[in-house]
DSSP file (Angstrom, degrees, kcal/mol; ACC not computed):
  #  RESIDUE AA STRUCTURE BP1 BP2  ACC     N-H-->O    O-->H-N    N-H-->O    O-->H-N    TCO  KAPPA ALPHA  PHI   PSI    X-CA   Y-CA   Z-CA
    1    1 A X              0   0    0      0, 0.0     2,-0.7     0, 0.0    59,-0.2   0.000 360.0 360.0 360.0 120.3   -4.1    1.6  -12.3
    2    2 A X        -     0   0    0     57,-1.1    59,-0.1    30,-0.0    57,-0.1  -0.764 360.0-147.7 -59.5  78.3   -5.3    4.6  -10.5
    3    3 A X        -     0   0    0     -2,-0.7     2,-0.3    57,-0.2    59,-0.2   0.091  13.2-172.3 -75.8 143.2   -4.1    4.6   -6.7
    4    4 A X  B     -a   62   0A   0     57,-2.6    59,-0.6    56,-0.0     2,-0.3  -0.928   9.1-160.2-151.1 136.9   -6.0    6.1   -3.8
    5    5 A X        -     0   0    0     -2,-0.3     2,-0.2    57,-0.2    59,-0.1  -0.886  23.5-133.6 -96.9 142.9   -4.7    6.4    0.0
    6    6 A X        -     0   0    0     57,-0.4     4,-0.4    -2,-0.3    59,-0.0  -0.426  41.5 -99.5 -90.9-179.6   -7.6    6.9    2.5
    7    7 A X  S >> S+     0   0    0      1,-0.2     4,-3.2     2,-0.2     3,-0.8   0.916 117.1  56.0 -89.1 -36.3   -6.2   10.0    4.7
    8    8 A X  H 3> S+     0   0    0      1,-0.2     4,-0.9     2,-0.2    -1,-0.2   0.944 111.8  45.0 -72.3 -30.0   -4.8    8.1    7.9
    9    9 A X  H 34 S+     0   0    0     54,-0.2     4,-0.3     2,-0.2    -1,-0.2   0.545 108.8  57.3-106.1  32.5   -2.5    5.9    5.7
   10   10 A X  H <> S+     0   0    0     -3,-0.8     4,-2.1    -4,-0.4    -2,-0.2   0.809 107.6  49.8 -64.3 -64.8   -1.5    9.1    3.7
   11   11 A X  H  < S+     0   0    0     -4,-3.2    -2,-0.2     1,-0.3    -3,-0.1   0.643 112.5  43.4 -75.8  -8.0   -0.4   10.4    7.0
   12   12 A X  T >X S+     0   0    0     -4,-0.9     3,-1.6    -5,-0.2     4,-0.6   0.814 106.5  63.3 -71.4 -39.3    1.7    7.4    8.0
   13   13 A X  T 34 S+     0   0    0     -4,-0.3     3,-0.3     1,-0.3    -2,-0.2   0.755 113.0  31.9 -72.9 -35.5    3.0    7.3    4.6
   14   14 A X  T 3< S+     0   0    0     -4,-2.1    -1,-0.3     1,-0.1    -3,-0.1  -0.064 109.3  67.9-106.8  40.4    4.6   10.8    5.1
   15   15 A X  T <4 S+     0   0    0     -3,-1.6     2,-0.2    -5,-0.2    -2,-0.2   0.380  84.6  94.2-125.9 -12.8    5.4   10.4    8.7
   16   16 A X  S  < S-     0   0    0     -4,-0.6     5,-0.1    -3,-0.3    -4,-0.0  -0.602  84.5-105.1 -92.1 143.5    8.0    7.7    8.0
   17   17 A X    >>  -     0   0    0     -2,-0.2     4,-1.5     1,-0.1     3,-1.2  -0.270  45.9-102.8 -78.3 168.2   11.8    8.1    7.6
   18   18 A X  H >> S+     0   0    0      1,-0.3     4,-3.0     2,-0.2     3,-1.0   0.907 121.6  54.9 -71.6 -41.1   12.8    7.8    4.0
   19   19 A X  H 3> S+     0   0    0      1,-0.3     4,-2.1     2,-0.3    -1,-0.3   0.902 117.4  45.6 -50.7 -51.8   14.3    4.3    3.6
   20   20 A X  H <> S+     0   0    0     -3,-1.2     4,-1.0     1,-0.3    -1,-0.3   0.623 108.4  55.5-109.1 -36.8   10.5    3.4    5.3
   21   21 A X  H <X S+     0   0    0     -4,-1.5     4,-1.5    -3,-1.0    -1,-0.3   0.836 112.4  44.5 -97.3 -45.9    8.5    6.0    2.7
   22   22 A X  H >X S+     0   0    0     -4,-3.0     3,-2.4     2,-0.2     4,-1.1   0.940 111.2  49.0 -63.5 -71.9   10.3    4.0   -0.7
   23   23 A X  H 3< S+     0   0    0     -4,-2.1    -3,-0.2    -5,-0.4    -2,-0.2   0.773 111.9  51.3 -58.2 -22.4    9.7    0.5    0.4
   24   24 A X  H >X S+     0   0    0     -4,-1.0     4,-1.9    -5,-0.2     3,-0.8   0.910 112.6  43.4 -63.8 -36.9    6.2    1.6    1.1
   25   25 A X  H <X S+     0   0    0     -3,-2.4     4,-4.0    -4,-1.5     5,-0.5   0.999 110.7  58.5 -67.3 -50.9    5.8    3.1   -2.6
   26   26 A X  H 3X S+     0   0    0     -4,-1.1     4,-0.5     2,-0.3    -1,-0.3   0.628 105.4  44.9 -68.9  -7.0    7.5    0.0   -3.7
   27   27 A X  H <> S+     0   0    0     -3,-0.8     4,-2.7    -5,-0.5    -1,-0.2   0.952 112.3  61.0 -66.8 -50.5    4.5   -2.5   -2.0
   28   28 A X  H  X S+     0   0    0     -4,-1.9     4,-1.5    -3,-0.5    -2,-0.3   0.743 107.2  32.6 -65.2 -58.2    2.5   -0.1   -3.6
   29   29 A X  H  X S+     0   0    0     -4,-4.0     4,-1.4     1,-0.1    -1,-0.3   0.790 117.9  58.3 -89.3  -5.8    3.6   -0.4   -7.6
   30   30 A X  H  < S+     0   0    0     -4,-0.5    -2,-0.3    -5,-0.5     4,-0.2   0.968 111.2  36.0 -85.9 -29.1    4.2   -4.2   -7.1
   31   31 A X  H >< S+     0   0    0     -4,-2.7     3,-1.5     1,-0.2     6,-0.3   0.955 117.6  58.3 -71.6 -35.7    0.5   -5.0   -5.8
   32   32 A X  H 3< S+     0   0    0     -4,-1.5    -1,-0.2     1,-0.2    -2,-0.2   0.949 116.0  34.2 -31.5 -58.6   -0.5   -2.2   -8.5
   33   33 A X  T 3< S+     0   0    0     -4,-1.4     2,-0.3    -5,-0.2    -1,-0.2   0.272  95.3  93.2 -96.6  12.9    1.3   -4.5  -11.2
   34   34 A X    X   -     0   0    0     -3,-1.5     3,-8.2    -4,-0.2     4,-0.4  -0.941  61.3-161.3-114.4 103.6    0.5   -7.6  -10.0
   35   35 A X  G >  S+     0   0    0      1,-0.4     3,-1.2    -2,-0.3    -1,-0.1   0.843  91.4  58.4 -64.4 -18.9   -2.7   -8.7  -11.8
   36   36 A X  G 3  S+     0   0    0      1,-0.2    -1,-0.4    -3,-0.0    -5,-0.1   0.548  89.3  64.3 -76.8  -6.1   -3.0  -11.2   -8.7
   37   37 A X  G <  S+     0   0    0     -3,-8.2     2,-0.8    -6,-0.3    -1,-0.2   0.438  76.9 102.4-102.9  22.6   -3.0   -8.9   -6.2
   38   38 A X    <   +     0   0    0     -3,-1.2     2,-0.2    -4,-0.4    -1,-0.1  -0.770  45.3 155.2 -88.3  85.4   -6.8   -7.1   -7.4
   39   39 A X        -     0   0    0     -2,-0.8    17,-1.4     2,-0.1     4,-0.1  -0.342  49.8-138.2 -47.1 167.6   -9.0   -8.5   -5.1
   40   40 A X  S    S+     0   0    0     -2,-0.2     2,-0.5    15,-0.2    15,-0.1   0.334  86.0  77.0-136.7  -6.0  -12.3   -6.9   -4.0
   41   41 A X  S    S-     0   0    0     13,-0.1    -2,-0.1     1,-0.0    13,-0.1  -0.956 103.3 -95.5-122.9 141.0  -11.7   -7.9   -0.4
   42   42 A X        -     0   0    0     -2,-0.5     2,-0.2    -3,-0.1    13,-0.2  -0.035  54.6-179.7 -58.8 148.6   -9.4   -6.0    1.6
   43   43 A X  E     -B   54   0A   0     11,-1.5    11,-1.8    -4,-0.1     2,-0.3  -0.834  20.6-129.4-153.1 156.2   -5.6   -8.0    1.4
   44   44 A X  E     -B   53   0A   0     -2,-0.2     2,-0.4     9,-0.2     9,-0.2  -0.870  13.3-155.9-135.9 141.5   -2.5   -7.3    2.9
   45   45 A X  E     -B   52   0A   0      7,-0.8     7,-1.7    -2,-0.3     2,-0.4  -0.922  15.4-145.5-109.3 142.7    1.5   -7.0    1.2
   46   46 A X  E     +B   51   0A   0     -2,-0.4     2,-0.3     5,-0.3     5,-0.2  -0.991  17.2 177.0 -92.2 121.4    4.8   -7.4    3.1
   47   47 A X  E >   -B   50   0A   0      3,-2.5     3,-1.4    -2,-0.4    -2,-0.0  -0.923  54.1 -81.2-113.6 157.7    8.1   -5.9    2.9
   48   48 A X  T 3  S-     0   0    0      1,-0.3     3,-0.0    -2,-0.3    20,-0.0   0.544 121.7 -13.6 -46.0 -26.4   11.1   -6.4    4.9
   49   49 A X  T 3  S+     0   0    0    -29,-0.0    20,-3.6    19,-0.0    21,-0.3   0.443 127.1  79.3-144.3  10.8   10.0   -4.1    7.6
   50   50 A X  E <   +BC  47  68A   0     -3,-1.4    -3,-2.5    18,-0.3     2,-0.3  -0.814  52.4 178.8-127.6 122.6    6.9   -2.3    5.7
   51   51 A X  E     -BC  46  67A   0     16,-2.6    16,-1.5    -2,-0.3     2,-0.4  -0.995   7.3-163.4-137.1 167.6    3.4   -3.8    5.2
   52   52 A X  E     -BC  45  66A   0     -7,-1.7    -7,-0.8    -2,-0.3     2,-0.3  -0.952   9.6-151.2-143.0 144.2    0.4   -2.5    3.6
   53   53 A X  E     +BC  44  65A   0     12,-2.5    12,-2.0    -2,-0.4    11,-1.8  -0.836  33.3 145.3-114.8 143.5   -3.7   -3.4    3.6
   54   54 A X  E     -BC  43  63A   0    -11,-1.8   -11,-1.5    -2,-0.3     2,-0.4  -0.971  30.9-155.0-174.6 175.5   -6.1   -2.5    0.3
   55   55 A X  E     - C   0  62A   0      7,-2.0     7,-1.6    -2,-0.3     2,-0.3  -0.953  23.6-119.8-150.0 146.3   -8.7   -3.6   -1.5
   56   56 A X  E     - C   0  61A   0    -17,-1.4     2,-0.2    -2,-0.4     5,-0.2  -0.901  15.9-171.9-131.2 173.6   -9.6   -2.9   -5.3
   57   57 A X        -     0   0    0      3,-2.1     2,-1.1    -2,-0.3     4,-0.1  -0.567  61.6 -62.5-143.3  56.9  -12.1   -1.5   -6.9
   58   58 A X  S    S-     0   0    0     -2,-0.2    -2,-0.0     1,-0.2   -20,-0.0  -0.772 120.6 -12.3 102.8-129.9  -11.9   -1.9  -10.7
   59   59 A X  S    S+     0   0    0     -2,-1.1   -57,-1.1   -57,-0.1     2,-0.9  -0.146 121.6  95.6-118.0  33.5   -8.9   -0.2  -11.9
   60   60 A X        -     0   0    0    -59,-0.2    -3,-2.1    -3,-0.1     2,-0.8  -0.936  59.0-154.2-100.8 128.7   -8.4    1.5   -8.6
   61   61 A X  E     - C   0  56A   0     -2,-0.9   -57,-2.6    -5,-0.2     2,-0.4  -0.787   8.8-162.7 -93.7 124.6   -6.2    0.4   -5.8
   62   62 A X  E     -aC   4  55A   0     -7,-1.6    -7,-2.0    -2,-0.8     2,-0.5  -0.782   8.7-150.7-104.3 141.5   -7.5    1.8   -2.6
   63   63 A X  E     - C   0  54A   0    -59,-0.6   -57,-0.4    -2,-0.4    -9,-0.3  -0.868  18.9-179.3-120.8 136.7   -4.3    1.5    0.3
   64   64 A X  E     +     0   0A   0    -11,-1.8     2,-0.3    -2,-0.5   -10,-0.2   0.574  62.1   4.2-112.4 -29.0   -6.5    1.1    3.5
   65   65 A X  E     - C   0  53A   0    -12,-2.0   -12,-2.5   -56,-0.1    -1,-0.4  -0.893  59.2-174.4-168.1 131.4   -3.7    0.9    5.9
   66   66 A X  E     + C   0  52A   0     -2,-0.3     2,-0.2   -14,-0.2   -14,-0.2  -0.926  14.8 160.7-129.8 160.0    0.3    1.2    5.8
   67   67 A X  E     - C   0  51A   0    -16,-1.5   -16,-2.6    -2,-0.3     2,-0.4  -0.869  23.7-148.7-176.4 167.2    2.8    0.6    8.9
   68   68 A X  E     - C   0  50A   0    -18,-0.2   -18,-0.3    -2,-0.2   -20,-0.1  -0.977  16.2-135.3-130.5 125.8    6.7   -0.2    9.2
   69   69 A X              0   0    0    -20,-3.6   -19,-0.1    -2,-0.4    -1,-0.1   0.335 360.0 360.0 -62.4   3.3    8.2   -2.4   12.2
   70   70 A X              0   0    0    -21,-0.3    -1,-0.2   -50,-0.0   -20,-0.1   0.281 360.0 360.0 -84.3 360.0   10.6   -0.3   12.7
């Protein structure tokens, strides 16, 4: 599946300390590799302090939004 960040959660995504920058890539290949999480209307993942909003599009996943509670 072909992955797209729109540019503002690009820039969260490398604005985050590192522990914060994995567990986002890791939201990121489990909704990728979870044929239940392709939806066509934007949907949301959680990790322990990490969440991220996307929508798909086909065989893209489009990341819409990232942020970390911490």
């Amino acid at each position: 599946m072909k992955i797209e960040l729109i540019q503002p959660a690009a820039n969260v995504l490398f604005d985050v300390p590192d522990d914060m920058h994995e567990e986002i890539i890791t939201l990121i290949d489990s909704v990728a590799s979870a044929p239940e999480a392709h939806v066509s209307a934007p949907a949301a993942a959680f990790g322990e302090w990490c969440w991220l909003v996307y929508t798909t599009h086909g065989d893209v996943l489009e990341v819409l939004d990232v942020g970390c509670a911490r």
